[in-house]
KEKE-3310 file (N, C-alpha, C; in steps of 0.2 Angstrom, whole numbers, plus 5000, padded with zeros to 4 digits):
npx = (5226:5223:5206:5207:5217:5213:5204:5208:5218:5208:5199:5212:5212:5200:5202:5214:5206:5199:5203:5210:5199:5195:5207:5204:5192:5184:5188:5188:5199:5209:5202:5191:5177:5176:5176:5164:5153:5157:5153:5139:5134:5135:5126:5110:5094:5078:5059:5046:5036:5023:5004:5003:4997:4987:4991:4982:4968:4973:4987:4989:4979:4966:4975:4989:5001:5016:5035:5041:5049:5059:5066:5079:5075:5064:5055:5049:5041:5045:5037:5031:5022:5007:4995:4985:4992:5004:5020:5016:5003:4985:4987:4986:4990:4996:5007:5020:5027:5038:5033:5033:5028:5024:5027:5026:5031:5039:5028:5018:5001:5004:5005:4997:5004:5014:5019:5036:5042:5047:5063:5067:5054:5051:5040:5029:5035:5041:5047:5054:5055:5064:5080:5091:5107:5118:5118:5107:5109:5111:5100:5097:5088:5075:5072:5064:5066:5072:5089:5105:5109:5099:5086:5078:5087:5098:5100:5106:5103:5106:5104:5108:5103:5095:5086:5076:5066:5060:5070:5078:5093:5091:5091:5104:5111:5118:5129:5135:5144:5137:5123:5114:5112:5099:5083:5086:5086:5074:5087:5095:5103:5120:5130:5148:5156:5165:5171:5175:5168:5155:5140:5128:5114:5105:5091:5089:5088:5096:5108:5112:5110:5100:5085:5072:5071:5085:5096:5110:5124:5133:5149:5160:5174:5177:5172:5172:5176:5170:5157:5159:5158:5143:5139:5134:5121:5123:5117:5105:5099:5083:5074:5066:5057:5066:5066:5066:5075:5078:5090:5097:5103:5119:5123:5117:5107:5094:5080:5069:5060:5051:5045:5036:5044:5050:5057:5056:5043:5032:5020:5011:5010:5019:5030:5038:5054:5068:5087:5101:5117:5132:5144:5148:5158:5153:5144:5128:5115:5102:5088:5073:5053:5045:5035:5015:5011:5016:5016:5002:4991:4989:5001:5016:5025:5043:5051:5054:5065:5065:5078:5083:5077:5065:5052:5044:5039:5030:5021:5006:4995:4983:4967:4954:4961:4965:4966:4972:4986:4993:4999:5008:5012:5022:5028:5043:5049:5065:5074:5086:5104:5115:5110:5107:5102:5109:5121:5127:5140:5147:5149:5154:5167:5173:5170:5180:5192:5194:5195:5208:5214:5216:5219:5234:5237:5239:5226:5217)
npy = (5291:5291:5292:5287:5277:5268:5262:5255:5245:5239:5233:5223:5217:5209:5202:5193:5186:5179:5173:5164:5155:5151:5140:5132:5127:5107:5096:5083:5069:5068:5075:5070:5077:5082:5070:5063:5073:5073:5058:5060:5067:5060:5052:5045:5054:5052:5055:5053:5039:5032:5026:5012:4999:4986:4969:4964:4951:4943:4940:4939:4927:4918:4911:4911:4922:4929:4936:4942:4943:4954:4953:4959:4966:4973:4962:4948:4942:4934:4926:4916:4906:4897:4893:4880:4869:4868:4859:4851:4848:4847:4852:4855:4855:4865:4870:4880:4888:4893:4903:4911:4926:4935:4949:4957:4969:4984:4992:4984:4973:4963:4944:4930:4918:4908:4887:4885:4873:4856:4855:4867:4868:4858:4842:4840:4851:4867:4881:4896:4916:4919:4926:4935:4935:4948:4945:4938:4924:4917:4911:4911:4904:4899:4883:4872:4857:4841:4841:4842:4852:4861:4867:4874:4878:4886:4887:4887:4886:4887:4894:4895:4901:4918:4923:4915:4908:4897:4886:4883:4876:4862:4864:4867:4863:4878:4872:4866:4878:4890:4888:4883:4873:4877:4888:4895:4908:4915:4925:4938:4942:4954:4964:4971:4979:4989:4986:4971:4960:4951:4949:4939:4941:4937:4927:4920:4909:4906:4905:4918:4929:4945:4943:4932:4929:4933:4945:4940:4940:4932:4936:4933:4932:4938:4932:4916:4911:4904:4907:4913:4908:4915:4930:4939:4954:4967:4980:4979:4971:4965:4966:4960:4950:4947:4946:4946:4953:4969:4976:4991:4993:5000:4997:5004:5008:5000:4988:4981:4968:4969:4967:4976:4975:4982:4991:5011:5019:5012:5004:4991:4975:4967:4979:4988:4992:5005:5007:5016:5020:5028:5024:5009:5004:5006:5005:5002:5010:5017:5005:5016:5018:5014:5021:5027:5028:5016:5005:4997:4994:4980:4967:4968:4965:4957:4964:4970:4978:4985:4986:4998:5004:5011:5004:4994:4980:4970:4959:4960:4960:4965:4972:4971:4966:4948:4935:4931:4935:4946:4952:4970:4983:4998:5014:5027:5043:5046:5059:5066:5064:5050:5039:5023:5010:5013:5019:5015:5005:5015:5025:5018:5016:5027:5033:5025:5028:5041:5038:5031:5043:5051:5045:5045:5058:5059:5063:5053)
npz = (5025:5009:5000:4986:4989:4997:4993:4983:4991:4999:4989:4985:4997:4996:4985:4989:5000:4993:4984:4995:4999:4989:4988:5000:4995:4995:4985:4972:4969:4954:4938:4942:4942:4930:4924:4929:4924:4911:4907:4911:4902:4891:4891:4884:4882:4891:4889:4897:4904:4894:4897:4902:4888:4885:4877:4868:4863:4853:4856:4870:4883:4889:4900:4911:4903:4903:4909:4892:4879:4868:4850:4844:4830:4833:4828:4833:4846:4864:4872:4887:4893:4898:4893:4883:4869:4867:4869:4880:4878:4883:4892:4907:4920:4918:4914:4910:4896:4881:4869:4853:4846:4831:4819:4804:4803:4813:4817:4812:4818:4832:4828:4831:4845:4843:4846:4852:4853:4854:4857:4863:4874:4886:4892:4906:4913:4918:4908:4903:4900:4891:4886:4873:4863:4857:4843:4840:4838:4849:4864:4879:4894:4908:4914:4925:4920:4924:4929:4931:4942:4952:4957:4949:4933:4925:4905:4887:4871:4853:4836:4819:4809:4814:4810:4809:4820:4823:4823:4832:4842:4853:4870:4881:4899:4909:4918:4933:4936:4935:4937:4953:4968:4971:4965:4951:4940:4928:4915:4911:4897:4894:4884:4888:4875:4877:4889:4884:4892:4897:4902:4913:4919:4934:4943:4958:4972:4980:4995:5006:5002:5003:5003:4996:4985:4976:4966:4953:4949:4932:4924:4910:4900:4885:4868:4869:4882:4897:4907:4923:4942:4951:4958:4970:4966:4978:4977:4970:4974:4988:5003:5001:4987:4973:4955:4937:4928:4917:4904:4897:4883:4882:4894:4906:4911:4922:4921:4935:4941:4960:4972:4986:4998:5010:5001:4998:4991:4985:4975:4969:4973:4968:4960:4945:4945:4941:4940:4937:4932:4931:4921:4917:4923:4936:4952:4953:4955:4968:4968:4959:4959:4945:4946:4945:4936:4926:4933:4943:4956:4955:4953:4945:4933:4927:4917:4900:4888:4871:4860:4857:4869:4869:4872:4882:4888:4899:4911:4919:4930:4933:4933:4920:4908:4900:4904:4922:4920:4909:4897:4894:4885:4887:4882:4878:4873:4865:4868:4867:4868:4864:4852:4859:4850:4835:4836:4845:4847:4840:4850:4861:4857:4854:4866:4873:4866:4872:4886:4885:4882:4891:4899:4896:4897:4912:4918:4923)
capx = (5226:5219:5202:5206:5221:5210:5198:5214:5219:5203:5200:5218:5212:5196:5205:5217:5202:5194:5211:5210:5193:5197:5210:5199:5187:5185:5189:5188:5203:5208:5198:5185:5171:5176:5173:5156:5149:5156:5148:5131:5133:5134:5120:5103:5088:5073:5053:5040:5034:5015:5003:5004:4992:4987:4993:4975:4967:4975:4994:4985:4975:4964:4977:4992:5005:5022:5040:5043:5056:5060:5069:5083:5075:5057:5049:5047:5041:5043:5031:5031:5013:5005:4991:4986:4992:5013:5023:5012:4994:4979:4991:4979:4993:4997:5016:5025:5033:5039:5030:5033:5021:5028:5025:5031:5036:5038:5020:5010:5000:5008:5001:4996:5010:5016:5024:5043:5042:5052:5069:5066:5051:5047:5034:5031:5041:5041:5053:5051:5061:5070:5084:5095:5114:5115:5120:5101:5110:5109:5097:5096:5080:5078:5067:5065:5064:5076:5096:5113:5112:5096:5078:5078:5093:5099:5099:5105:5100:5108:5102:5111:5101:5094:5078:5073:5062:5059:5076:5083:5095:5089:5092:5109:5111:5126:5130:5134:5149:5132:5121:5118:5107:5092:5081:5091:5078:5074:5094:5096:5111:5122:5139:5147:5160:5170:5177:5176:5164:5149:5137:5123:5113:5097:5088:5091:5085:5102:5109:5118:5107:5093:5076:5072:5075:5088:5099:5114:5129:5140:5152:5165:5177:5177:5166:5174:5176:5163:5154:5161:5151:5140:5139:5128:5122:5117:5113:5099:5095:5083:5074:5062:5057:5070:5066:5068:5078:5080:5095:5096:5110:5124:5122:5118:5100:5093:5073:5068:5053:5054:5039:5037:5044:5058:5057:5050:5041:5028:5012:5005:5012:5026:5031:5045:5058:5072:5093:5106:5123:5134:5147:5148:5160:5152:5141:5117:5110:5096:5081:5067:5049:5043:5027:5007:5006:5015:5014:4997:4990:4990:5005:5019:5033:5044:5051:5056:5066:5071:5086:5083:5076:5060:5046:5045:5034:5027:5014:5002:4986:4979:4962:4955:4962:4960:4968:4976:4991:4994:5006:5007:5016:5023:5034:5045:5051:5070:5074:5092:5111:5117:5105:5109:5104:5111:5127:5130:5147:5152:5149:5159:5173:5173:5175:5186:5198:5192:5198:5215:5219:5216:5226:5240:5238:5238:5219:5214)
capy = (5288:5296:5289:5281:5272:5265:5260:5251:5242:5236:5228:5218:5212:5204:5197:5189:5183:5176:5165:5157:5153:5146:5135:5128:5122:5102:5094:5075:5065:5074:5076:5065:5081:5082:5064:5063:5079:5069:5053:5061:5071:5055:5046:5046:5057:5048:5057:5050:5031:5032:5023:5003:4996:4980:4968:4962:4943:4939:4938:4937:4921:4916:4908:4916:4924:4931:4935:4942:4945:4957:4954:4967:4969:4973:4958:4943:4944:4928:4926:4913:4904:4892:4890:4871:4869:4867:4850:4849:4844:4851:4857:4855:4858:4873:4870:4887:4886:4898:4904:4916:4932:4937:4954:4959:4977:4985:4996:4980:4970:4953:4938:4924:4916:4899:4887:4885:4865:4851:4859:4872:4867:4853:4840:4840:4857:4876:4884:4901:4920:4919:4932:4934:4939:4954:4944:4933:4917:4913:4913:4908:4905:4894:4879:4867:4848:4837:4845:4841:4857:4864:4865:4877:4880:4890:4884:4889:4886:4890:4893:4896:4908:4923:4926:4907:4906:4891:4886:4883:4867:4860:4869:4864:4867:4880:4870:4870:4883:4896:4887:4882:4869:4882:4892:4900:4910:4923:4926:4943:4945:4961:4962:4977:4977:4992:4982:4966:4957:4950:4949:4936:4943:4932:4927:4915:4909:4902:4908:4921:4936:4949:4941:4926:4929:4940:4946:4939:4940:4928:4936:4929:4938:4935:4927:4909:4910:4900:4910:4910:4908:4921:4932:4943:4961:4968:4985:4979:4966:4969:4960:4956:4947:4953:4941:4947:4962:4970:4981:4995:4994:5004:4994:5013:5007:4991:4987:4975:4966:4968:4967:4984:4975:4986:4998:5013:5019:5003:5004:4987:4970:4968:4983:4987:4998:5006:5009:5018:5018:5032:5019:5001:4999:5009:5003:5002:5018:5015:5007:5019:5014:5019:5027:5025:5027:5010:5002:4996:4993:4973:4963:4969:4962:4954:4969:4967:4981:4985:4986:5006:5008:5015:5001:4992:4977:4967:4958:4965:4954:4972:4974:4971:4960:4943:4931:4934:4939:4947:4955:4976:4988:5008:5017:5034:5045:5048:5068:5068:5058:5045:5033:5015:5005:5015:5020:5012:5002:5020:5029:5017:5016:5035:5035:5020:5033:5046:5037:5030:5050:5054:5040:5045:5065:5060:5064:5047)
capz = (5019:5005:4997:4981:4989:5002:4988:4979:4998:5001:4981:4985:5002:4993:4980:4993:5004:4987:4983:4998:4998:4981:4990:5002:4993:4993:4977:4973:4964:4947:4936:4943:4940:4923:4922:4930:4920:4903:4907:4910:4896:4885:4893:4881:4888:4886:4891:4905:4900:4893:4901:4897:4883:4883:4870:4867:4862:4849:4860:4878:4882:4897:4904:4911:4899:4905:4904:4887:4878:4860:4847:4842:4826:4836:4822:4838:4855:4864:4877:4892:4894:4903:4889:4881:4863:4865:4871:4885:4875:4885:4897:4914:4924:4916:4915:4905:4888:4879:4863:4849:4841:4824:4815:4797:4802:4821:4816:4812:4823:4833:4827:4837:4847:4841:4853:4849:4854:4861:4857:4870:4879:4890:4895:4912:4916:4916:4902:4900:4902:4887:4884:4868:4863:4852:4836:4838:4837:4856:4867:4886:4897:4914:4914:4929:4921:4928:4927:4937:4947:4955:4955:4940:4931:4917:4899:4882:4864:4849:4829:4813:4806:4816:4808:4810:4825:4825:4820:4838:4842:4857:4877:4885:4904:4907:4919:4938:4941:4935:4939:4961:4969:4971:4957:4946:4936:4923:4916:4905:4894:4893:4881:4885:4871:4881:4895:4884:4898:4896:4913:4912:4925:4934:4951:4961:4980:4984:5002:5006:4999:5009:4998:4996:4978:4975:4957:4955:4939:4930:4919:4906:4895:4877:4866:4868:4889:4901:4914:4930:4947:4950:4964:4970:4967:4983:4976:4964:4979:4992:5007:4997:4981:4967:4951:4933:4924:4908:4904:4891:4879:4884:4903:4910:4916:4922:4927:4938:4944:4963:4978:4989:5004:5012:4997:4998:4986:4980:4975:4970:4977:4966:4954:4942:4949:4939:4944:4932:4935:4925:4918:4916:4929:4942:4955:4951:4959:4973:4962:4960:4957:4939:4948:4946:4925:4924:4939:4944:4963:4955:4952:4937:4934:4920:4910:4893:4886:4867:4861:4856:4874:4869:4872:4887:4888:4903:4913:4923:4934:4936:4930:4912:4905:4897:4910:4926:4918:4902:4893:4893:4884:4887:4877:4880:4870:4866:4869:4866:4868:4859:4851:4860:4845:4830:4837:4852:4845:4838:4857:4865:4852:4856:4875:4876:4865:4878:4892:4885:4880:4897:4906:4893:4901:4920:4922:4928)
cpx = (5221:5214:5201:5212:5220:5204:5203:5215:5213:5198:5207:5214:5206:5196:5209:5211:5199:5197:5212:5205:5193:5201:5208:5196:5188:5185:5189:5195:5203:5207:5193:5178:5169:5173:5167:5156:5151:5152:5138:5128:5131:5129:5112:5098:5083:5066:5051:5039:5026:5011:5000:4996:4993:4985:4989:4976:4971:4984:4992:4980:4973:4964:4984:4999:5011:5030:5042:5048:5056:5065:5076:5076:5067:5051:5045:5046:5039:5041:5033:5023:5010:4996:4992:4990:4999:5013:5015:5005:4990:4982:4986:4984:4997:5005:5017:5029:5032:5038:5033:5028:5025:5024:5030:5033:5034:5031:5016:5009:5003:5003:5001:5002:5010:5022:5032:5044:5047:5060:5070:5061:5051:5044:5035:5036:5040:5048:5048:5055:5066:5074:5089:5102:5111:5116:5114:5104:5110:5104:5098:5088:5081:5073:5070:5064:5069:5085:5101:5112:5108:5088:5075:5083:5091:5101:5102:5105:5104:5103:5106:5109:5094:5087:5073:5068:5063:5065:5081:5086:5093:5094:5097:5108:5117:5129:5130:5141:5143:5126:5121:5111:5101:5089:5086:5086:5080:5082:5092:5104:5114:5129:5142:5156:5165:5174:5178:5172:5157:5147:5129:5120:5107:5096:5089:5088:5090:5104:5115:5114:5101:5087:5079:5072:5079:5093:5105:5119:5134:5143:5157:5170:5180:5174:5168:5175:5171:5161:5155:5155:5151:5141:5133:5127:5118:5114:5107:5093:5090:5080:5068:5061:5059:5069:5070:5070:5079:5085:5097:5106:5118:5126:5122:5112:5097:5084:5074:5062:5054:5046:5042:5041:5051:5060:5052:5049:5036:5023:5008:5009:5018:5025:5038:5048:5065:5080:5098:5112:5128:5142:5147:5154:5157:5145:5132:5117:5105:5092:5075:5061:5046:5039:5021:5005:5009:5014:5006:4995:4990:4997:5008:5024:5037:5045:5055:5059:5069:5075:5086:5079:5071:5054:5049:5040:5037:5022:5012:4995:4982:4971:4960:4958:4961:4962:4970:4982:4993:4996:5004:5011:5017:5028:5035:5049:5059:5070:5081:5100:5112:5112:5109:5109:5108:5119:5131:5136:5151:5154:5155:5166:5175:5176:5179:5193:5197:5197:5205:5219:5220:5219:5232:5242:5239:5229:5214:5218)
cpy = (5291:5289:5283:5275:5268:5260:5251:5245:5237:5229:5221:5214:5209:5201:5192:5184:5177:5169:5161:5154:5146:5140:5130:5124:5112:5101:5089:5075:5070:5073:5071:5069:5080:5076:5062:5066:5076:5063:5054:5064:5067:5050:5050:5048:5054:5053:5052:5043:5034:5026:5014:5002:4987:4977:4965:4954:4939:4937:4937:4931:4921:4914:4916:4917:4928:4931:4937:4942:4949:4955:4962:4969:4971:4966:4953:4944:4936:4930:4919:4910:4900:4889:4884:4874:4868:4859:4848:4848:4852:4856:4857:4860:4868:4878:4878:4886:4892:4898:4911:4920:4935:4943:4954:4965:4979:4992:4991:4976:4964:4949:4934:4918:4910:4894:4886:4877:4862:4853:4864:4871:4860:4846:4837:4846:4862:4876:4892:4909:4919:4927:4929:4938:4945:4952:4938:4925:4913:4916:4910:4909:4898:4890:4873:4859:4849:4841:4842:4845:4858:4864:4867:4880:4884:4889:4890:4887:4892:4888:4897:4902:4912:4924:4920:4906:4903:4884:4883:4875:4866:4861:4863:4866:4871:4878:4870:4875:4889:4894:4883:4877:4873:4884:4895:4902:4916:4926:4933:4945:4953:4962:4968:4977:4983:4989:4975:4959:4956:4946:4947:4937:4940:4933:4923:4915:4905:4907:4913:4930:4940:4945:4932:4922:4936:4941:4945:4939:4936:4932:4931:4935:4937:4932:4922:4907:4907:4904:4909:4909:4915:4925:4941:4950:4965:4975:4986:4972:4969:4964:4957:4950:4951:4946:4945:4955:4962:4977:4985:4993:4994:5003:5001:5012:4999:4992:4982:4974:4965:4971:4974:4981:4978:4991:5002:5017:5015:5006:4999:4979:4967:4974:4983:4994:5000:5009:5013:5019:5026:5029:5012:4997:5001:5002:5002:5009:5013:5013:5010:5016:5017:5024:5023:5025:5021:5006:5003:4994:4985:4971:4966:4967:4960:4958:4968:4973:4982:4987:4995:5010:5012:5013:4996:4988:4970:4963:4961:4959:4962:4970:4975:4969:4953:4936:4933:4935:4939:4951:4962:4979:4995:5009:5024:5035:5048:5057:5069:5064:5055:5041:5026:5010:5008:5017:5018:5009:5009:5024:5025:5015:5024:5035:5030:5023:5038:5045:5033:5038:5050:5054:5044:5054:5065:5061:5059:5044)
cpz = (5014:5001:4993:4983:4994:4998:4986:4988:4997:4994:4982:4991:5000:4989:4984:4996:4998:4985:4988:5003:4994:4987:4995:5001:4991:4987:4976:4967:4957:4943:4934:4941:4933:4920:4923:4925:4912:4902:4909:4907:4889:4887:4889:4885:4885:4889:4896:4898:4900:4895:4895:4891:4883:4876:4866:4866:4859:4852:4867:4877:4891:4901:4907:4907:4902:4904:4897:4885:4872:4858:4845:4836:4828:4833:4828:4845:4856:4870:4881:4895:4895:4899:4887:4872:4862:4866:4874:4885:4878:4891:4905:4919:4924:4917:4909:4901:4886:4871:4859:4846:4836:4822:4809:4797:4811:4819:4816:4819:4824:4832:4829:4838:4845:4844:4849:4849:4857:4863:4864:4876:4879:4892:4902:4918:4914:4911:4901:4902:4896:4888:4878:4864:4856:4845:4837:4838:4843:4860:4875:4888:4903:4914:4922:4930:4924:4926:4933:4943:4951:4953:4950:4939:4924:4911:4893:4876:4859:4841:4823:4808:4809:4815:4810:4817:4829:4825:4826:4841:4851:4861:4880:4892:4904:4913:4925:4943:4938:4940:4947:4960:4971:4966:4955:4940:4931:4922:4911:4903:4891:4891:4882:4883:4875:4884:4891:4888:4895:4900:4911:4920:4926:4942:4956:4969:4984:4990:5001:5003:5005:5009:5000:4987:4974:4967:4958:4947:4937:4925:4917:4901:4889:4875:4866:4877:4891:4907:4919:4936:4947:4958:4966:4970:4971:4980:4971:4971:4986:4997:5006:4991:4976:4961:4942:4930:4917:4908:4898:4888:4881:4891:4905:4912:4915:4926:4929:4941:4953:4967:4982:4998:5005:5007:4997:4991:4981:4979:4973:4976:4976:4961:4951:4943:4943:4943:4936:4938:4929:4918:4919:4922:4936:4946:4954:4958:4963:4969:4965:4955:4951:4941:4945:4938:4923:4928:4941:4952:4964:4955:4945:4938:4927:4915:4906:4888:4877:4865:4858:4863:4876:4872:4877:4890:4895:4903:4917:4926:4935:4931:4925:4908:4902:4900:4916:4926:4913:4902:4893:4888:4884:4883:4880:4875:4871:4864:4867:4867:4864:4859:4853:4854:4839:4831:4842:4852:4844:4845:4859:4862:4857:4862:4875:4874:4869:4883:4890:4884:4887:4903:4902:4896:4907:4922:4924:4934)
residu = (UNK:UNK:UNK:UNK:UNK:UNK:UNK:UNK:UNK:UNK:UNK:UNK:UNK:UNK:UNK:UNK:UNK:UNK:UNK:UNK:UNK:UNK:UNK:UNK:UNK:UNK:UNK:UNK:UNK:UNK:UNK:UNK:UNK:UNK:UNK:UNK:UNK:UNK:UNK:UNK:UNK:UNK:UNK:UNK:UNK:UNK:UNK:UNK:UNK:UNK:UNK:UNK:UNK:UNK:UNK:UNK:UNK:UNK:UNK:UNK:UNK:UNK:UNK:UNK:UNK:UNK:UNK:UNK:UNK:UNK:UNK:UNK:UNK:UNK:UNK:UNK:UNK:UNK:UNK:UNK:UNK:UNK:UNK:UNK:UNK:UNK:UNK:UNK:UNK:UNK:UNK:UNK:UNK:UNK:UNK:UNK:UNK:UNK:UNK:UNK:UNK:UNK:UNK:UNK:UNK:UNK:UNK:UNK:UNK:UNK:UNK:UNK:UNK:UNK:UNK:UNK:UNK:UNK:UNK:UNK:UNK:UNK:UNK:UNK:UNK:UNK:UNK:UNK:UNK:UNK:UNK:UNK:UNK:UNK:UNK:UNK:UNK:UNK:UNK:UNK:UNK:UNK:UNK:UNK:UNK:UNK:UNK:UNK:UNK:UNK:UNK:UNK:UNK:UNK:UNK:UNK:UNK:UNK:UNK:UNK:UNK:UNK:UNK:UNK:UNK:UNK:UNK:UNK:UNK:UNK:UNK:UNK:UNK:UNK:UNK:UNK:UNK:UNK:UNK:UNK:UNK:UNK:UNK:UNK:UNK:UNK:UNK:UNK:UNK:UNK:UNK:UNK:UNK:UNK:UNK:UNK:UNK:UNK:UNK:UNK:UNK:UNK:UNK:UNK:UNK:UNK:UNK:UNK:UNK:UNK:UNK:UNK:UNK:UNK:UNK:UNK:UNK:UNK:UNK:UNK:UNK:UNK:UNK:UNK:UNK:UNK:UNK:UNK:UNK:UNK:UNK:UNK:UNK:UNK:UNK:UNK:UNK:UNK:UNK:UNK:UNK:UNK:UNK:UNK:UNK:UNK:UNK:UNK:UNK:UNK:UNK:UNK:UNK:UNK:UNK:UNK:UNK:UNK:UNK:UNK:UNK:UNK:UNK:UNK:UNK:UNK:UNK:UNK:UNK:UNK:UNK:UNK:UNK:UNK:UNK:UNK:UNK:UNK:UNK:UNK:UNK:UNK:UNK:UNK:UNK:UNK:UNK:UNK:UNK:UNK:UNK:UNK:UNK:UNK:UNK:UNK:UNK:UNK:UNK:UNK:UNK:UNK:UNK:UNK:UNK:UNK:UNK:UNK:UNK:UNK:UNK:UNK:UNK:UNK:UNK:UNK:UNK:UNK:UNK:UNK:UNK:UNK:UNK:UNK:UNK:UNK:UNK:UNK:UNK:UNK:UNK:UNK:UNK:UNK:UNK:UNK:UNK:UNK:UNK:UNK:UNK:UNK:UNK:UNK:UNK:UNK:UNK:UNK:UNK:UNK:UNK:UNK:UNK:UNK:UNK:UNK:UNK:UNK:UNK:UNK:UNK:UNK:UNK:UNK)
# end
């Protein structure tokens, strides 16, 4: 055999070896890759969280403060607080109501919280843990006076106009196919306008879960539907204490307030751990621990995110402070994807025509 036609031979038989290489190779469902790699293509990149700042005297008190919540428009932070001065007079007992701190632009400082009164709170009972739909006009939160269903159940409150604070009609229960005969705590609301679902998610010490307060989800489908029973999420659950969560916009990442037992990775007694998911139907990733720039070696918990994703307020019993627990705040910079608060309706308008093209192609 002469040289070049040995050259030629030997080029066919690595080309051949190469094609059924190629055919080998594992491949998942069709065009499952493409779908991962577009779905993490359209998820917002955000920076490292900077380290917490506490939200000083004037919103802090030298009792204990916690559970916040924000505003979409950043102007109100309600706060959770066991100070005197609400329903509850001198307060001795040191029951929790839930207060608001107003600014007139998200740069100024918060002004001193003022309570929200009878309507929402109290006398003789915790209230506190607000969360709020994305049109401002409902809010929910869990208080433990007296109710048909359990030892704290879940509550909502409606107002007429948005801007109004103090404006809210007086806290219904939601009744007991949400609520059970145990705590039912801290609820966070999440619409996600793609699947049409909206997933009232909270905590609960009812049976059946790892912890002894585990996170659990009612949804409903449409805005005039009733939350069905809840059930539980074990991948955000663990066999410890899981209490309250806060869920970014586009449901693609969730905090949660949750004790280092049986998780590794902790660093103080409870910390705040984060899960993402790459679609709204898929299942919570393992939650990991933010790390040692937010989490403190004391007690953190009760995260509070806004609705653009960036700021990220807590309590913290860590050291310095102006009670045993007071209010923090971090923020992290967006680096790239779609902005959650500005376009977020327009994204998911986009893939939900995305993924009709693609069923009408075969590639789902």
């Amino acid at each position: 055999m002469k040289p070049i036609e040995r050259i030629i031979l030997l080029a066919a038989l690595a080309a051949l070896a190469q094609a059924c290489a190629s055919d080998k190779a594992v491949v998942g469902p069709p065009g499952s890759t493409k779908l991962a790699a577009d779905a993490a293509d359209e998820q917002p990149q955000y920076g490292p969280w900077a380290a917490p700042v506490n939200l000083g005297p004037v919103v802090n008190s030298s009792y204990n403060d916690n559970h916040p919540a924000i505003s979409k428009n950043d102007l109100s932070l309600y706060i959770t607080s066991g100070r005197p001065g609400g329903v509850n007079g001198a307060n001795l007992l040191q029951f929790e109501e839930i207060w608001v701190s107003q600014r007139a632009t998200p740069d100024a400082d918060w002004g001193p919280p003022a309570n929200l009164g009878p309507a929402i709170n109290s006398i003789g009972a915790n209230s506190g843990s607000p969360t709020f739909t994305l049109d401002g006009h409902t809010m929910y939160f869990h208080s433990n006076r007296p109710g048909p269903c359990g030892l704290a159940d879940l509550y909502v409150a409606r107002r007429h106009d948005k801007g109004d604070d103090f404006g809210w009609e007086p806290g219904a229960n939601l009744g007991c196919v949400v609520n059970g005969p145990f705590n039912d705590n801290g609820p966070t609301y999440f619409e996600d306008e793609t699947q049409g679902i909206t997933t009232l998610y909270f905590t609960s010490t009812r049976p059946g879960g790892p912890g002894d307060y585990d996170i659990y989800a009612s949804t409903r489908v449409g805005e005039d539907g009733d939350f069905g029973p809840a059930v539980l999420v074990p991948e955000l659950s663990g066999p410890g204490r899981d209490t309250r969560t806060a869920i970014r916009r586009d449901g693609l990442e969730i905090f949660l307030s949750s004790d280092v037992s049986g998780r590794v990775g902790g660093i103080g007694s409870q910390d705040i751990w984060v899960s993402t998911r790459l679609t709204t139907s898929d299942l919570w990733s393992v939650p990991v621990n933010l790390g040692p720039t937010v989490n403190s070696t004391a007690f953190d918990g009760a995260p509070a995110l806004s609705f653009d994703g960036t700021t990220l307020y807590f309590f913290s019993e860590r050291p310095g402070g102006f009670g045993k627990r007071d209010l923090y705040v971090t923020t992290r910079a967006r680096l790239g994807g779609p902005d959650v608060a500005e376009h977020g309706s327009a994204e998911r308008h986009r893939r939900s025509e995305k993924h009709e093209t693609r069923v009408k192609r075969g590639e789902e």
